[in-house]
C-alpha positions as CSV (number, residue, x, y, z in Angstrom):
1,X,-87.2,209.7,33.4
2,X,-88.7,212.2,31.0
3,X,-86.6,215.6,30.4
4,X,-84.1,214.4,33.2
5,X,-80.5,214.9,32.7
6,X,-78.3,211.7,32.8
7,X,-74.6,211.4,33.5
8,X,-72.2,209.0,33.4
9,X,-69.7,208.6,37.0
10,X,-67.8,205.8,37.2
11,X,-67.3,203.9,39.9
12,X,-64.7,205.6,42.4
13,X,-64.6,209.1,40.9
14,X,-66.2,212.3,42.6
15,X,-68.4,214.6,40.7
16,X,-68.3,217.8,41.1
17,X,-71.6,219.3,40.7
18,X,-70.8,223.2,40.9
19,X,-71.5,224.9,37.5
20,X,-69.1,225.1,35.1
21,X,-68.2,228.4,35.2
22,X,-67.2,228.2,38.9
23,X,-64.8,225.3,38.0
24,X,-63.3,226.9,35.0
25,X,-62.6,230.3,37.7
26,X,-60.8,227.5,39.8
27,X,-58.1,227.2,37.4
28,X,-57.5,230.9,38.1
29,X,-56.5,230.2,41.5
30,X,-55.1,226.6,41.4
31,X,-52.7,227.3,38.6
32,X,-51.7,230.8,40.3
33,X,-52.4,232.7,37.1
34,X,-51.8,236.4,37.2
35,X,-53.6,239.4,35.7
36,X,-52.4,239.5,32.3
37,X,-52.0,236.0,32.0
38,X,-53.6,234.0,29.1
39,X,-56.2,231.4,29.6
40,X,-56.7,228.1,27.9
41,X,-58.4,227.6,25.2
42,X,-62.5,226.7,25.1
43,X,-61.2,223.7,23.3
44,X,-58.7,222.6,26.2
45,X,-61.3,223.3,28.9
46,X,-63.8,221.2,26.8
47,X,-61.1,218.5,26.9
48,X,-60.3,219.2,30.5
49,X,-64.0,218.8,31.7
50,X,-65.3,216.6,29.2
51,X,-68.4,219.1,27.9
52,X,-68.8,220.6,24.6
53,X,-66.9,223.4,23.1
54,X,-69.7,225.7,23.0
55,X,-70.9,224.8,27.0
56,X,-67.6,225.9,27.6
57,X,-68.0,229.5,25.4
58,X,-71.1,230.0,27.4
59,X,-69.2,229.3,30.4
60,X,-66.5,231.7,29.3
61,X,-69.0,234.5,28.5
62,X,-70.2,234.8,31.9
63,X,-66.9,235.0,33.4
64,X,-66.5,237.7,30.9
65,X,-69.1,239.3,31.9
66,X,-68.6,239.1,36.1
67,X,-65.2,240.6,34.8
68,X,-62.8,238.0,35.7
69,X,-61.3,237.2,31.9
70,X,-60.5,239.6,29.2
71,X,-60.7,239.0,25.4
72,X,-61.4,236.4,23.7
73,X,-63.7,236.2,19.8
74,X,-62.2,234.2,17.1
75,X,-58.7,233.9,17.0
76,X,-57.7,236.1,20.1
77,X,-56.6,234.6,23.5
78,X,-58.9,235.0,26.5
79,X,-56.5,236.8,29.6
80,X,-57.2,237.2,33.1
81,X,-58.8,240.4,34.2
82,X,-59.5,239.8,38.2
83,X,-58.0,237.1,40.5
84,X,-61.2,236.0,41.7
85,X,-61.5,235.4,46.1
86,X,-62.9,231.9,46.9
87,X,-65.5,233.6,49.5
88,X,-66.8,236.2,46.7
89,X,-67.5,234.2,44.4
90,X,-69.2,231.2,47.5
């Protein structure tokens, strides 16, 4: 299909569809990180969610900028700023 999207699922594995950014603020939550804490890297998330490094900078950047990670720029580790609530951010 012209300028359609294409991706791979194998057979017997979900796909979760949310954007990016609202999976990478899971991790948040499901690893009980605290304020302060550091966050992985944009190359482990790209590992993590199998996407690019620099989908997963623009991912980053918005949770930067909704306030829920600190940091970040070459060299510097990314912290959490704000435990996010599942029904905010729903």
């Amino acid at each position: 299909m012209p300028g359609g999207r294409w991706r791979v699922v194998r057979a017997g594995e979900g796909s979760d569809r949310r954007p990016l950014e609202d999976r990478i603020a899971d991790i948040i939550t499901d690893e009980a990180l605290t304020v302060g804490a550091a966050f992985p890297s944009a190359s482990v998330l790209a590992a993590r969610f199998g996407v690019s490094r620099p989908t997963v900078t623009k991912a980053l950047n918005r949770l930067e900028a909704a306030g829920l990670l600190a940091g970040g720029g070459q060299g510097k580790v990314r912290t959490v700023r704000a435990v996010p609530n599942r029904e905010e951010r729903s």
